[in-house]
N, C-alpha and C positions, 0 to 999 in steps of 0.2 A: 505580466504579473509582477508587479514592482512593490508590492504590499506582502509580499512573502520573504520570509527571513532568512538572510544567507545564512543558513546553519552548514558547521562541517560536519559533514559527513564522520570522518576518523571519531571525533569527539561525540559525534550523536550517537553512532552506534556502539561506543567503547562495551558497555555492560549488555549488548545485543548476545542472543545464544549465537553458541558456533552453528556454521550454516549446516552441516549434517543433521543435527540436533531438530534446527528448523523444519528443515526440510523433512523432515521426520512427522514432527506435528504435525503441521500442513498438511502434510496426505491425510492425517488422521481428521482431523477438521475438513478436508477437503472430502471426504467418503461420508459425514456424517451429515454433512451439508446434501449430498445426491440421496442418503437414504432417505432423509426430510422430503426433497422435493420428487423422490421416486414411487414414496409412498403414499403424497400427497397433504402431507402434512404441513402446519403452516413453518416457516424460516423464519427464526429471528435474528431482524435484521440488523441487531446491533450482533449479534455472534456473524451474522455473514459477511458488516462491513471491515470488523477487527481481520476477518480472514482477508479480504480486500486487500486492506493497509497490511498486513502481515507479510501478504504474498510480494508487493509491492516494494516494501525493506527489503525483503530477500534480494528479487531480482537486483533490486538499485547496488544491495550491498555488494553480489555476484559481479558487476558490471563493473565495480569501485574497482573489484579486486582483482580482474580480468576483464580489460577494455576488450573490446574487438563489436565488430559490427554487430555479431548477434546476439552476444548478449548485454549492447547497446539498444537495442532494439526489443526484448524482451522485457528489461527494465522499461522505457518507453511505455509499451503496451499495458504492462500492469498498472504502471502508474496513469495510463488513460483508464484503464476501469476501474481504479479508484474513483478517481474525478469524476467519471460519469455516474458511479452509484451516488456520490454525494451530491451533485447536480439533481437528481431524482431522488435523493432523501437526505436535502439539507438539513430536517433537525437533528440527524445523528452527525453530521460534521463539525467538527470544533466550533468554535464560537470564535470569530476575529481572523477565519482564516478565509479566505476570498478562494472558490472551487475556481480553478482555471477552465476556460471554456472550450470547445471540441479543437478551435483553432490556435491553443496554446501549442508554443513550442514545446520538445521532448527534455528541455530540459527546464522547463515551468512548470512540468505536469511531475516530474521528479521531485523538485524544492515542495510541491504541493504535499508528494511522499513525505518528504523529509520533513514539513513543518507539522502535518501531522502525527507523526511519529514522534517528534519532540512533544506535543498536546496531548499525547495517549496517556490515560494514567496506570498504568503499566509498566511505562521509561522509567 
């Protein structure tokens, strides 16, 4: 993935909320997401991808903050199911940002986090 922009991390997430705060949302988006699909209701899937990418920053930015294997590996993982919901619903994906593929390295499927984060109009 060489089409993805070294962004820093420090500097991309400066105005990010503190991670308790996030982590707060998230459940709540995360709960509101199962009652949709518990009820049977349809998911939209631009609220589900933002959760995607959300969950994704989190991890990444947990990992920034505190290396260690697992939550190197937790960042990883989120940022593979970014990629893969945008793989399977590339019109909600940025525009100009190339989905890394299932055999992207953990830290390509990252910068994928990170370039769309920097692309969210939210930042």
């Amino acid at each position: 993935m060489t089409d993805l922009p070294a962004l820093d991390p420090a500097h991309l997430y400066r105005h990010a909320p503190d991670l308790l705060t996030e982590a707060a949302e998230l459940l709540t988006v995360s709960s509101h997401l199962l009652t949709q699909t518990f009820a049977g209701d349809p998911v939209d899937e631009e609220y589900e991808r933002d959760y995607y990418l959300r969950r994704s920053v989190q991890a990444d930015r947990v990992a920034l903050s505190h290396p260690g294997p697992r939550t190197l590996e937790t960042a990883e993982e989120a940022a593979r199911t970014l990629a893969a919901f945008d793989r399977m619903h590339p019109h909600l994906a940025p525009t100009g940002i190339t989905v890394p593929d299932q055999a992207a390295t953990g830290d390509e499927v990252r910068a994928h986090t990170r370039a769309c984060y920097n692309a969210a109009p939210w930042t």
